[in-house]
PDB file of the backbone (N, CA, C, O) and the ligand in Angstrom, with CONECT records:
HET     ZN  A 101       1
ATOM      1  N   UNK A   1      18.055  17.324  -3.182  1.00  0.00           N
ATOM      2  CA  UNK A   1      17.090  17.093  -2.098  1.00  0.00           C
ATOM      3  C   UNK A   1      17.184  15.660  -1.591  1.00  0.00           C
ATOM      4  O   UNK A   1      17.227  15.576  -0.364  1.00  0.00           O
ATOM      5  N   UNK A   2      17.234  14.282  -2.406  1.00  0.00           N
ATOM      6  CA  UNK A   2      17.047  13.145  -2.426  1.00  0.00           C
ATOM      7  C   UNK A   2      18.503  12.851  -1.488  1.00  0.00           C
ATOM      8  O   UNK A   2      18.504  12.211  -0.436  1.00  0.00           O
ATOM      9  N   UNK A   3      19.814  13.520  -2.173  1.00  0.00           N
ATOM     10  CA  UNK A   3      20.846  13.159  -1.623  1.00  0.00           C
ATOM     11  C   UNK A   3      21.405  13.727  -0.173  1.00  0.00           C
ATOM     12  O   UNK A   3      22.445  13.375   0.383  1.00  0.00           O
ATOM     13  N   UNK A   4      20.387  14.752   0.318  1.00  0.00           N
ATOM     14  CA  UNK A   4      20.732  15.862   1.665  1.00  0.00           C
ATOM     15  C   UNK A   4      19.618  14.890   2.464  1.00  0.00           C
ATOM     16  O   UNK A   4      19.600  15.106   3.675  1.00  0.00           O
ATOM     17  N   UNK A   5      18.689  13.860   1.996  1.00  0.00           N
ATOM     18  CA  UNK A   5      17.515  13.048   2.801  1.00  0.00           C
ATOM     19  C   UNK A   5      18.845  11.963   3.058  1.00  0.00           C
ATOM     20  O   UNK A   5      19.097  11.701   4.234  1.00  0.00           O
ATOM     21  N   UNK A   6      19.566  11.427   2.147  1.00  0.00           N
ATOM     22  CA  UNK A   6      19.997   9.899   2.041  1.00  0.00           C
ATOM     23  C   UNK A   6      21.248  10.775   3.202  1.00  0.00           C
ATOM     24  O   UNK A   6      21.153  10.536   4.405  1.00  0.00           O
ATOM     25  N   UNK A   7      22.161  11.584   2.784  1.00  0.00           N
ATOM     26  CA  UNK A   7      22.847  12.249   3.974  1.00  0.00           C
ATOM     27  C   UNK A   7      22.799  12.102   4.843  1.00  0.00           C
ATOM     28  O   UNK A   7      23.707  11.475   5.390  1.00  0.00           O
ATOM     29  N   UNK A   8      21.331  12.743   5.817  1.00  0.00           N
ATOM     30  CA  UNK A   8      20.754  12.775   6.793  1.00  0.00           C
ATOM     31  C   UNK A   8      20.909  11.594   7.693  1.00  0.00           C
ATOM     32  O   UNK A   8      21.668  11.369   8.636  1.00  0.00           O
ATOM     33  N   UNK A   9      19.750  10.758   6.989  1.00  0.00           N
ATOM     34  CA  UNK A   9      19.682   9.367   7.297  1.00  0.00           C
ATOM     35  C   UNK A   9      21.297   8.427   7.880  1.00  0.00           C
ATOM     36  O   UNK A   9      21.659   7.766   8.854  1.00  0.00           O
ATOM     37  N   UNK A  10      22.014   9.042   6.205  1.00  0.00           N
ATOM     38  CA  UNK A  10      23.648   7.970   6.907  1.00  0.00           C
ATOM     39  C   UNK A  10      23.740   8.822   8.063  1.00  0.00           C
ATOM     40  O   UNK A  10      23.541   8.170   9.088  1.00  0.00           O
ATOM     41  N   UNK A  11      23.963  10.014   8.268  1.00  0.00           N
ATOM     42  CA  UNK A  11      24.272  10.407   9.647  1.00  0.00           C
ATOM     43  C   UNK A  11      23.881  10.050  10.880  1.00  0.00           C
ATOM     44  O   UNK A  11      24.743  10.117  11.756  1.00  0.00           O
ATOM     45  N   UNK A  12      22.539   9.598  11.251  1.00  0.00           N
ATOM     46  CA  UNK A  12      21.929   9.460  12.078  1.00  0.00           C
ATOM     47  C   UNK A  12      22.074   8.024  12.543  1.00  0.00           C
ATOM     48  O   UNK A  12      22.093   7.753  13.744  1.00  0.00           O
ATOM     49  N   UNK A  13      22.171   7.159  11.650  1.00  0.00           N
ATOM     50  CA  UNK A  13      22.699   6.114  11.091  1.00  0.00           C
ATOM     51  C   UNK A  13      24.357   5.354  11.798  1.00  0.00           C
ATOM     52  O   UNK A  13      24.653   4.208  12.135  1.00  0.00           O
ATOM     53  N   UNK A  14      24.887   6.259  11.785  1.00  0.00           N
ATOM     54  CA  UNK A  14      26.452   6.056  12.259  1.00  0.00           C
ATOM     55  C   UNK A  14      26.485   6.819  13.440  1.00  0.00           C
ATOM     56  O   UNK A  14      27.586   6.971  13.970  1.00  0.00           O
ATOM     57  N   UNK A  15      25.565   7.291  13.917  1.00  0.00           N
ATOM     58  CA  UNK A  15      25.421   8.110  15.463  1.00  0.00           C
ATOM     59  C   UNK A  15      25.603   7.062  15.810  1.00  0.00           C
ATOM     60  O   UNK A  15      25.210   6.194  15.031  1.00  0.00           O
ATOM     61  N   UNK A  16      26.396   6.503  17.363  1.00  0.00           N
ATOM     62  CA  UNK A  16      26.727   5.344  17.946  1.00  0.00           C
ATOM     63  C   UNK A  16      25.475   5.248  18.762  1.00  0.00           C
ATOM     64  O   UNK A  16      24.743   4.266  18.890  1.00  0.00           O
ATOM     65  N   UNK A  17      25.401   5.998  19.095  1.00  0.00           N
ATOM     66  CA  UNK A  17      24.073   5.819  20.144  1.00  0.00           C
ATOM     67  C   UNK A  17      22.886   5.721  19.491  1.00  0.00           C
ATOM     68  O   UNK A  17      22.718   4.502  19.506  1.00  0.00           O
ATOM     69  N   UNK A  18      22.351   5.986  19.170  1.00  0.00           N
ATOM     70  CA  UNK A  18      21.202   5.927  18.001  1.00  0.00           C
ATOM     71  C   UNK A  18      21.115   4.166  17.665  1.00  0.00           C
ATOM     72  O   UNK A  18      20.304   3.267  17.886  1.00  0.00           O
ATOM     73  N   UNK A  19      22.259   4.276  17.104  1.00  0.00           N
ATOM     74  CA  UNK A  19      22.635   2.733  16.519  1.00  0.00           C
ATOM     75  C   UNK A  19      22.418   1.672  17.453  1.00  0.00           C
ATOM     76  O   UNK A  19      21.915   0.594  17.134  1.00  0.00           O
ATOM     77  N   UNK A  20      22.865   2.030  18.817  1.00  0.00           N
ATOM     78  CA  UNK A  20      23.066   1.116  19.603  1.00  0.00           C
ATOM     79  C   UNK A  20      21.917   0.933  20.422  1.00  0.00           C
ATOM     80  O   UNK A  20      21.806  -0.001  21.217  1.00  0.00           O
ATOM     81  N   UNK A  21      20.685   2.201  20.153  1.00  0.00           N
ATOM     82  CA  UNK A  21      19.061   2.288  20.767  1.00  0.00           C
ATOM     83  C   UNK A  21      18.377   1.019  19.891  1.00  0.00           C
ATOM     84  O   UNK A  21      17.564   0.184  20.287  1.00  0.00           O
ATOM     85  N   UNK A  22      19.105   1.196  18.319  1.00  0.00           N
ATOM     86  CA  UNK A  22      18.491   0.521  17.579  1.00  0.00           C
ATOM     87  C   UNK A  22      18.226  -1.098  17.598  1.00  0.00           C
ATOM     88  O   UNK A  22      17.187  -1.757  17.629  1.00  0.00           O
ATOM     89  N   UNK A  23      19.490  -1.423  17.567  1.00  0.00           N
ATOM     90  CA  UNK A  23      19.752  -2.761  17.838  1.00  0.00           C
ATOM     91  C   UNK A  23      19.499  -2.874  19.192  1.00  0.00           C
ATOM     92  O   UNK A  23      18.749  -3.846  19.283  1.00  0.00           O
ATOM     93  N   UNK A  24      19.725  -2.379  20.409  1.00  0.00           N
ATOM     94  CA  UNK A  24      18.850  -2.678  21.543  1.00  0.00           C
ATOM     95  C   UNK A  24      17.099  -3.089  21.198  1.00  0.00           C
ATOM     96  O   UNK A  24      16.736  -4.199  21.587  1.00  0.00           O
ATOM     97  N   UNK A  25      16.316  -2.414  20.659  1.00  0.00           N
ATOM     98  CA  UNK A  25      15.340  -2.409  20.489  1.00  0.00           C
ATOM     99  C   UNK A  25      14.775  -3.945  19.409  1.00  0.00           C
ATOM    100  O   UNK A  25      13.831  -4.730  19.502  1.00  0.00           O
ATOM    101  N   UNK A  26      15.785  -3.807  18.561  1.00  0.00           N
ATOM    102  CA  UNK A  26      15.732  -4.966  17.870  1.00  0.00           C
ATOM    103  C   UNK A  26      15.889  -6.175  18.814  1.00  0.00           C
ATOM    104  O   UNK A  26      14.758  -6.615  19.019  1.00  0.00           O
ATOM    105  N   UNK A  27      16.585  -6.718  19.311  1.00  0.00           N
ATOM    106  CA  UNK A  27      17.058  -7.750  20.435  1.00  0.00           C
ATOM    107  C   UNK A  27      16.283  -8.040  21.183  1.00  0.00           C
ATOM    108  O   UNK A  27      15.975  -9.188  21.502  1.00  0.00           O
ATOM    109  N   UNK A  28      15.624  -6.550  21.781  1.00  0.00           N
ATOM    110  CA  UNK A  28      14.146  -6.964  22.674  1.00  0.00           C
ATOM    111  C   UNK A  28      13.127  -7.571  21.907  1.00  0.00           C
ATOM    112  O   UNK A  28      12.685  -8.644  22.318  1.00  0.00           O
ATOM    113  N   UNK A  29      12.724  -7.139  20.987  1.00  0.00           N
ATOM    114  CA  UNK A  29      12.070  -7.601  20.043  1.00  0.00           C
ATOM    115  C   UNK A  29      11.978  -9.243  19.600  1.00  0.00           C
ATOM    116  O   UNK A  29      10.998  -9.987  19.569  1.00  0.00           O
ATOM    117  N   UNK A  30      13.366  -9.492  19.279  1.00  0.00           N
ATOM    118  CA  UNK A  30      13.558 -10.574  18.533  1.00  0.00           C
ATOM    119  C   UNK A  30      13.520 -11.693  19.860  1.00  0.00           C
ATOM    120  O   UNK A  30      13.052 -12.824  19.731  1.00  0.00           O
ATOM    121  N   UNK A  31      14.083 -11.183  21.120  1.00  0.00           N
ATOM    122  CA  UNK A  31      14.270 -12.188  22.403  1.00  0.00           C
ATOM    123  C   UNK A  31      11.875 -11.833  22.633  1.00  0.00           C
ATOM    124  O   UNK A  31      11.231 -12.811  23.015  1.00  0.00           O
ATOM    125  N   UNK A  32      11.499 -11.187  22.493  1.00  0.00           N
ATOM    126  CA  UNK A  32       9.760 -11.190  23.037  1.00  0.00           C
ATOM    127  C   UNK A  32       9.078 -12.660  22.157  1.00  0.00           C
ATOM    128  O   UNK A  32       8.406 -13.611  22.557  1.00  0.00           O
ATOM    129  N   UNK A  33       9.845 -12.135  20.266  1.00  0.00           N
ATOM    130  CA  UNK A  33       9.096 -13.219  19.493  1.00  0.00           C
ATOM    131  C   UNK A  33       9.533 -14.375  19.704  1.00  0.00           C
ATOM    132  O   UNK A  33       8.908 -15.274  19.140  1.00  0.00           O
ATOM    133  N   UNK A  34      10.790 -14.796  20.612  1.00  0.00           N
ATOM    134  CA  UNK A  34      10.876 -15.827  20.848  1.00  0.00           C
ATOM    135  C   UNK A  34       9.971 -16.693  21.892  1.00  0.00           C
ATOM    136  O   UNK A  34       9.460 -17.807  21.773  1.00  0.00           O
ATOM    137  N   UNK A  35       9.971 -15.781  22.927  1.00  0.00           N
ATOM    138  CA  UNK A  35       8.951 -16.076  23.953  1.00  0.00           C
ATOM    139  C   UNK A  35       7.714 -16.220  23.852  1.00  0.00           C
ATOM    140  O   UNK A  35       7.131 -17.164  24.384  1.00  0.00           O
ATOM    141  N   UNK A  36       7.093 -15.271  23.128  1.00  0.00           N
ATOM    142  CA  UNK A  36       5.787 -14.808  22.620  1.00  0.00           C
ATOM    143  C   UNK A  36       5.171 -14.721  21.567  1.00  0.00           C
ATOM    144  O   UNK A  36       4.338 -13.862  21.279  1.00  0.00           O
ATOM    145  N   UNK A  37       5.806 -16.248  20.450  1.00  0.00           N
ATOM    146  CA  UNK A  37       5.994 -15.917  18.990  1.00  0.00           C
ATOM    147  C   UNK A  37       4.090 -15.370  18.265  1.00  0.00           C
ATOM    148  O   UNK A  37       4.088 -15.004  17.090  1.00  0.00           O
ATOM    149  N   UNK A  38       2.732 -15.369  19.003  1.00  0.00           N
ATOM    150  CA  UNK A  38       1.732 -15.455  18.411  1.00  0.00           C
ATOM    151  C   UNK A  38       0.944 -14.096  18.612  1.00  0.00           C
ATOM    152  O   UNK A  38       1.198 -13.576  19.698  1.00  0.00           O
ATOM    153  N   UNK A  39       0.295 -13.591  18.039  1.00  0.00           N
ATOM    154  CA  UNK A  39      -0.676 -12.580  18.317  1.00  0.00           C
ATOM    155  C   UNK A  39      -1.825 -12.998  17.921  1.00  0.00           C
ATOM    156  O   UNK A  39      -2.178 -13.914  17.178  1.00  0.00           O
ATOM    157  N   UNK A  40      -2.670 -11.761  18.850  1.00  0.00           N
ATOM    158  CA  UNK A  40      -4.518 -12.556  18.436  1.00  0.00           C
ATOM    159  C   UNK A  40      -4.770 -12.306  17.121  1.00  0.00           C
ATOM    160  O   UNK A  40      -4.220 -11.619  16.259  1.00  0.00           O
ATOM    161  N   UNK A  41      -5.664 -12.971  17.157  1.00  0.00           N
ATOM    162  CA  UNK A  41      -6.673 -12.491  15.721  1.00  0.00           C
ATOM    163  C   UNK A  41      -7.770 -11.508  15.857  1.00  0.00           C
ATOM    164  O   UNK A  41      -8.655 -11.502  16.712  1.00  0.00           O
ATOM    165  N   UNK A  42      -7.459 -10.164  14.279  1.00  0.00           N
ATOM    166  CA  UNK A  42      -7.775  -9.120  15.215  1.00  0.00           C
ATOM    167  C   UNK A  42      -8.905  -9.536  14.363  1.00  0.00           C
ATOM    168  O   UNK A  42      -9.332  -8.428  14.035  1.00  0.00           O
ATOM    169  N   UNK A  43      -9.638 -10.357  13.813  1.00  0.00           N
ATOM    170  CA  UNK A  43     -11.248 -10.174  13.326  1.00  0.00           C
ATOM    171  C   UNK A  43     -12.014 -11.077  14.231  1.00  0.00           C
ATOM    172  O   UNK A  43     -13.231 -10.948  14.368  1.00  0.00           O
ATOM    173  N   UNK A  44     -11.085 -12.295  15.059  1.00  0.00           N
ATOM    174  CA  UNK A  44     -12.107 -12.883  15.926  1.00  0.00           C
ATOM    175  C   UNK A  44     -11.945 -12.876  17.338  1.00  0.00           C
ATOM    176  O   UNK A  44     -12.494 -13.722  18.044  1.00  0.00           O
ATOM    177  N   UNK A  45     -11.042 -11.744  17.907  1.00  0.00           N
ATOM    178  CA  UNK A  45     -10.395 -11.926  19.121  1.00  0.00           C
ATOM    179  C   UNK A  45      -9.821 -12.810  19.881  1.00  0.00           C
ATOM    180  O   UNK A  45      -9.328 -12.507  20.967  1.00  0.00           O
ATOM    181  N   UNK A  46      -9.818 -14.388  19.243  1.00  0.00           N
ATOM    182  CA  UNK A  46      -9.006 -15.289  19.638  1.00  0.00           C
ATOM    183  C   UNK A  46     -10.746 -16.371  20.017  1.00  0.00           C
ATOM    184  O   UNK A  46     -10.883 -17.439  20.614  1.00  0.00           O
ATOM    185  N   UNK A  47     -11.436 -15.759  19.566  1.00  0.00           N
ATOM    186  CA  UNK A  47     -12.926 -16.860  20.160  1.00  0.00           C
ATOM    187  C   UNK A  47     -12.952 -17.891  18.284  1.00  0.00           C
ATOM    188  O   UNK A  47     -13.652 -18.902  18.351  1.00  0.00           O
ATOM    189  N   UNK A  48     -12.430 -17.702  17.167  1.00  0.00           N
ATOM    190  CA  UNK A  48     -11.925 -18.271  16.482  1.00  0.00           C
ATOM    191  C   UNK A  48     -13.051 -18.925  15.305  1.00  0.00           C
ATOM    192  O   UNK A  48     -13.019 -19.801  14.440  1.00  0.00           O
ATOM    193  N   UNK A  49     -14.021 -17.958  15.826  1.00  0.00           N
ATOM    194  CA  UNK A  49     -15.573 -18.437  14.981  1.00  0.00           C
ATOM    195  C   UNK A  49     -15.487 -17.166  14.167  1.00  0.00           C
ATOM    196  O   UNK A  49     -14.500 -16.430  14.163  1.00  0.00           O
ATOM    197  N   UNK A  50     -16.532 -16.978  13.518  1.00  0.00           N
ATOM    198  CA  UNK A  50     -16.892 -15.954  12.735  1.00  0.00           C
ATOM    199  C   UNK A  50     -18.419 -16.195  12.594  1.00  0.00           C
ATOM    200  O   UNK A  50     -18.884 -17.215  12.085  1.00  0.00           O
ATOM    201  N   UNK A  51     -19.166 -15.161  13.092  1.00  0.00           N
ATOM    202  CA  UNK A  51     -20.581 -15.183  13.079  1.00  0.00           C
ATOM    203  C   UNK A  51     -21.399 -14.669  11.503  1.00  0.00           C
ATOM    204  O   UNK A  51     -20.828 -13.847  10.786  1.00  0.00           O
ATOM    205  N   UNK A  52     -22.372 -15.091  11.217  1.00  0.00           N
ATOM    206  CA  UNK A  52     -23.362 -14.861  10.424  1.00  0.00           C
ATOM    207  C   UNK A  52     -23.651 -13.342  10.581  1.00  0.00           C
ATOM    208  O   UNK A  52     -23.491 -12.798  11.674  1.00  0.00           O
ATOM    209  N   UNK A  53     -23.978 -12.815   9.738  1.00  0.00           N
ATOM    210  CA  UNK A  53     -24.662 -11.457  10.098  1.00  0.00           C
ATOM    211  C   UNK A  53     -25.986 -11.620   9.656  1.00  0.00           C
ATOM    212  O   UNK A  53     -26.785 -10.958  10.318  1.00  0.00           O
ATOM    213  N   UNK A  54     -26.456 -12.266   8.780  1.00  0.00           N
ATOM    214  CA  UNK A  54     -27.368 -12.830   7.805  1.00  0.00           C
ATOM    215  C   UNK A  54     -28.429 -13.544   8.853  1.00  0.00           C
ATOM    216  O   UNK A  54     -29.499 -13.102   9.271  1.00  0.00           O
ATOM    217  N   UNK A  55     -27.705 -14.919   9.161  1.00  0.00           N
ATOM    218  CA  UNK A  55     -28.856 -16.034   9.410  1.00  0.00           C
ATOM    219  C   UNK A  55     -28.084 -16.060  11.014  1.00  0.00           C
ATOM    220  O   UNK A  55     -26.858 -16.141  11.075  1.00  0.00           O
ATOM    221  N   UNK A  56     -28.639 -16.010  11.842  1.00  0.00           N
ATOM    222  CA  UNK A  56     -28.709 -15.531  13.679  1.00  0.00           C
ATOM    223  C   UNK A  56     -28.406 -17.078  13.694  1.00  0.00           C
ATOM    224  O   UNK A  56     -28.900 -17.925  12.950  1.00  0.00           O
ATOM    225  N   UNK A  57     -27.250 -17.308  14.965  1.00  0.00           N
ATOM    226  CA  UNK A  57     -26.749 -18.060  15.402  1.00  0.00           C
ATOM    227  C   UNK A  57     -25.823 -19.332  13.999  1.00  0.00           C
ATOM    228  O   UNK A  57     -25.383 -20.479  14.075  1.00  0.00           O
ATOM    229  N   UNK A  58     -25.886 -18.575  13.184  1.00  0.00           N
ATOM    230  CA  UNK A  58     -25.110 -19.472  12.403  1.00  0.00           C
ATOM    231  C   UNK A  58     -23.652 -18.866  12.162  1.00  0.00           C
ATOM    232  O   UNK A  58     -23.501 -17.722  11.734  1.00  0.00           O
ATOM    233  N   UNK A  59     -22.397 -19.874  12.525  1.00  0.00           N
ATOM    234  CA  UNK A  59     -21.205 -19.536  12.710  1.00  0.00           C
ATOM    235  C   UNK A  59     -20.093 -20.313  11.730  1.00  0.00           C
ATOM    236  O   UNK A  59     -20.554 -21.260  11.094  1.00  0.00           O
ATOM    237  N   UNK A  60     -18.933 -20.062  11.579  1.00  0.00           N
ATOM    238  CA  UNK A  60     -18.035 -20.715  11.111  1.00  0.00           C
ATOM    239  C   UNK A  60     -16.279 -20.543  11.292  1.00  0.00           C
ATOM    240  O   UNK A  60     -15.875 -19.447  11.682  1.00  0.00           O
ATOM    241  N   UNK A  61     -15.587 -21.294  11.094  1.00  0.00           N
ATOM    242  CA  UNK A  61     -13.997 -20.473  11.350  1.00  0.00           C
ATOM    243  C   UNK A  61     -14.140 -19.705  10.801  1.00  0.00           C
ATOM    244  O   UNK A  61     -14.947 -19.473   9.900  1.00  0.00           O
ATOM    245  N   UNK A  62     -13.052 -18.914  11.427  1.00  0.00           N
ATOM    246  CA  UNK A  62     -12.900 -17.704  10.960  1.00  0.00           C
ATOM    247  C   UNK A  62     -12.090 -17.246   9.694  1.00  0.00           C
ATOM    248  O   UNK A  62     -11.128 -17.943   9.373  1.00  0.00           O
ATOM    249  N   UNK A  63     -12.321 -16.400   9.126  1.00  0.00           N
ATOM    250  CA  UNK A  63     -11.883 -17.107   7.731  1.00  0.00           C
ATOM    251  C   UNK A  63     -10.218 -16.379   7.780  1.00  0.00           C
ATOM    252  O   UNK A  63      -9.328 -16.877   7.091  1.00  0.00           O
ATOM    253  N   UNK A  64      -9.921 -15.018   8.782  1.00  0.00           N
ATOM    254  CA  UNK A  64      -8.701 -14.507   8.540  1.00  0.00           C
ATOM    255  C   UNK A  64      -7.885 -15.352   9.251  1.00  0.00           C
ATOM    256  O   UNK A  64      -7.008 -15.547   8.409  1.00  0.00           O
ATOM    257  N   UNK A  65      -7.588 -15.942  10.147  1.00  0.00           N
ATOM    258  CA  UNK A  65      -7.130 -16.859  11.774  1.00  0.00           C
ATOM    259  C   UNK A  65      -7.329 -18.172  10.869  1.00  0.00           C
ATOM    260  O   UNK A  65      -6.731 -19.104  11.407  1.00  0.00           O
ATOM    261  N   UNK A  66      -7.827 -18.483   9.931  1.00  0.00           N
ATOM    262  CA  UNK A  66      -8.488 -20.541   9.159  1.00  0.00           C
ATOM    263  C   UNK A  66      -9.010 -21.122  10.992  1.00  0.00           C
ATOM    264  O   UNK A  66      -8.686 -22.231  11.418  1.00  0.00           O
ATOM    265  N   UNK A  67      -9.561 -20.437  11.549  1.00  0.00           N
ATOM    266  CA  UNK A  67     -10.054 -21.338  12.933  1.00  0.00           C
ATOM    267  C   UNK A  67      -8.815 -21.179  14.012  1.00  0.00           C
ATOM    268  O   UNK A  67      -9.274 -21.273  15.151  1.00  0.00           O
ATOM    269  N   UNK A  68      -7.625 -21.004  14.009  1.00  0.00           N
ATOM    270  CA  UNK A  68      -6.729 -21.104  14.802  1.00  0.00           C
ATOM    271  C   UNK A  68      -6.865 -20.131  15.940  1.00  0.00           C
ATOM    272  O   UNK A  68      -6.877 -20.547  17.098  1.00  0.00           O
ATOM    273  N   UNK A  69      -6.978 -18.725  15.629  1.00  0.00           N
ATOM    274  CA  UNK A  69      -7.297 -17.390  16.433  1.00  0.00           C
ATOM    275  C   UNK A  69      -6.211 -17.003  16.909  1.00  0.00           C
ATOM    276  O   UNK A  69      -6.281 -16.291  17.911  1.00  0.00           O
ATOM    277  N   UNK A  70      -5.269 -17.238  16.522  1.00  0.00           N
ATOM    278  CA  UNK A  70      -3.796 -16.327  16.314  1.00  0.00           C
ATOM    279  C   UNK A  70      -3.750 -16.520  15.309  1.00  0.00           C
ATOM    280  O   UNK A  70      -4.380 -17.275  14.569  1.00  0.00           O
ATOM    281  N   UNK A  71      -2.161 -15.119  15.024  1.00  0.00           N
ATOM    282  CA  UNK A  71      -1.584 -15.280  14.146  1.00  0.00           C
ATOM    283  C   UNK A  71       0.403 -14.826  14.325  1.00  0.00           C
ATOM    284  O   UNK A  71       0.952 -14.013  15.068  1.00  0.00           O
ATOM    285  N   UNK A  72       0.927 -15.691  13.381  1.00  0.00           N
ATOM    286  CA  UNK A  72       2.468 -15.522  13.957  1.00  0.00           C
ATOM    287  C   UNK A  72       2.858 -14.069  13.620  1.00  0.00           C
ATOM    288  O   UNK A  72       2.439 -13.320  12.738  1.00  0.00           O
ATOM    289  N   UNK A  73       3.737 -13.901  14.535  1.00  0.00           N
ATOM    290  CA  UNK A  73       4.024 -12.288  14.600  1.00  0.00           C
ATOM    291  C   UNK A  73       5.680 -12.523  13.831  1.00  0.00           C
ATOM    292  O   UNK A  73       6.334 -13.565  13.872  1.00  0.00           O
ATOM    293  N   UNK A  74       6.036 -11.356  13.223  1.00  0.00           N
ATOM    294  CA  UNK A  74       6.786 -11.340  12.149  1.00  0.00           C
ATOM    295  C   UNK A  74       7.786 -11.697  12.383  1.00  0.00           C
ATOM    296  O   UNK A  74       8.367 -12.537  11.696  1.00  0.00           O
ATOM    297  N   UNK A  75       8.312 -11.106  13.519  1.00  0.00           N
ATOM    298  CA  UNK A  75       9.567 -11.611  14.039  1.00  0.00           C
ATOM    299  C   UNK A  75      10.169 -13.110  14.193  1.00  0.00           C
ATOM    300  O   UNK A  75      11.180 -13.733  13.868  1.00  0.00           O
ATOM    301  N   UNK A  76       9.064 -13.297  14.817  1.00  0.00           N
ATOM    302  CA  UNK A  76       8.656 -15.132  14.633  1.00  0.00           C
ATOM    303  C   UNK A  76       8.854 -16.112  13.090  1.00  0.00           C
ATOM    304  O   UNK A  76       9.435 -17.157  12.797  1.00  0.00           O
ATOM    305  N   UNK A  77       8.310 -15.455  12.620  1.00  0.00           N
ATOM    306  CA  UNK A  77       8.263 -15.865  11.367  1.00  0.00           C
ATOM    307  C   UNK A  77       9.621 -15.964  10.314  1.00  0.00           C
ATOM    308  O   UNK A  77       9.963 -16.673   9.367  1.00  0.00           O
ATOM    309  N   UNK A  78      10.278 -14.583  11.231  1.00  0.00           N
ATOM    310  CA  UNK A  78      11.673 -14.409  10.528  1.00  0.00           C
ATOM    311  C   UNK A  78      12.680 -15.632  11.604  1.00  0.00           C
ATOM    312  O   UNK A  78      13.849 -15.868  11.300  1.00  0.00           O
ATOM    313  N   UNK A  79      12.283 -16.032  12.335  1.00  0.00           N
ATOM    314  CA  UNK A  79      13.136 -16.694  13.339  1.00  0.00           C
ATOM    315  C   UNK A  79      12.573 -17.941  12.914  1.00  0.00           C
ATOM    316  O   UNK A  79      12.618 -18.763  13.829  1.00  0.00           O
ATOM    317  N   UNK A  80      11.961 -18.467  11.664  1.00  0.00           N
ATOM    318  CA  UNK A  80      11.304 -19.481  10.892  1.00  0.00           C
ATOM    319  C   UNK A  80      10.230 -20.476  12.150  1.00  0.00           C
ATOM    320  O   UNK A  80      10.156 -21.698  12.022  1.00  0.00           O
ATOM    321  N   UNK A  81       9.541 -19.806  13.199  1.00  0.00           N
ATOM    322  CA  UNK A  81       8.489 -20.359  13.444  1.00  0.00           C
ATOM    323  C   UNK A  81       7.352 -20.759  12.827  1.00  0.00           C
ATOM    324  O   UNK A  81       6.738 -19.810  12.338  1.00  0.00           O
ATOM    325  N   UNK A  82       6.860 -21.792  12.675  1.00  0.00           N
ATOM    326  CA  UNK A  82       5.773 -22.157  12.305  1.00  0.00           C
ATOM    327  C   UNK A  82       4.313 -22.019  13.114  1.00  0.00           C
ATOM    328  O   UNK A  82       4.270 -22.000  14.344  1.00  0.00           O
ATOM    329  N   UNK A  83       3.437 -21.949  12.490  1.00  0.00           N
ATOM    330  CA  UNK A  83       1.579 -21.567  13.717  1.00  0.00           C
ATOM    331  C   UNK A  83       1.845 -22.885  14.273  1.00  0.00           C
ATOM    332  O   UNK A  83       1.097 -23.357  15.130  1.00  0.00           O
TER     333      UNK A  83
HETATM  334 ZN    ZN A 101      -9.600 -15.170  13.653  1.00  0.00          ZN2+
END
């Protein structure tokens, strides 16, 4: 079973076209994180506080974002960008 999955896979794998969707897709990718290396922060939407739920109007950074309100997107990260 394991070896008719791993089969499969090489086949699809050495499809030229397939291959060549792949690495297309990769390239776009890797040319976006260059351009676009940051994404928001999905707990503070990029406003970079974090509200009280407790005590009304009391705020602080945010603790997932440390205050910044992005965060580097992977690709980026693999292309050794720094926040
Ligand atoms: Zn945040």
């Amino acid at each position: 079973m394991a070896d008719a999955l791993i089969n499969l896979i090489g086949a699809i794998l050495s499809n030229a076209a397939v291959l060549s969707l792949l690495v297309g897709a990769a390239i776009v990718y890797m040319g976006s994180c260059i351009v676009k290396p940051y994404r928001a922060c999905k707990a503070c939407h990029r406003t970079k506080e974090s509200h009280s739920t407790l005590f009304k109007g009391a705020f602080g950074p945010c603790p997932a974002c440390k205050g910044i309100g992005h965060h580097l997107r992977y690709g980026a990260r693999l292309l050794g960008r720094k926040l």
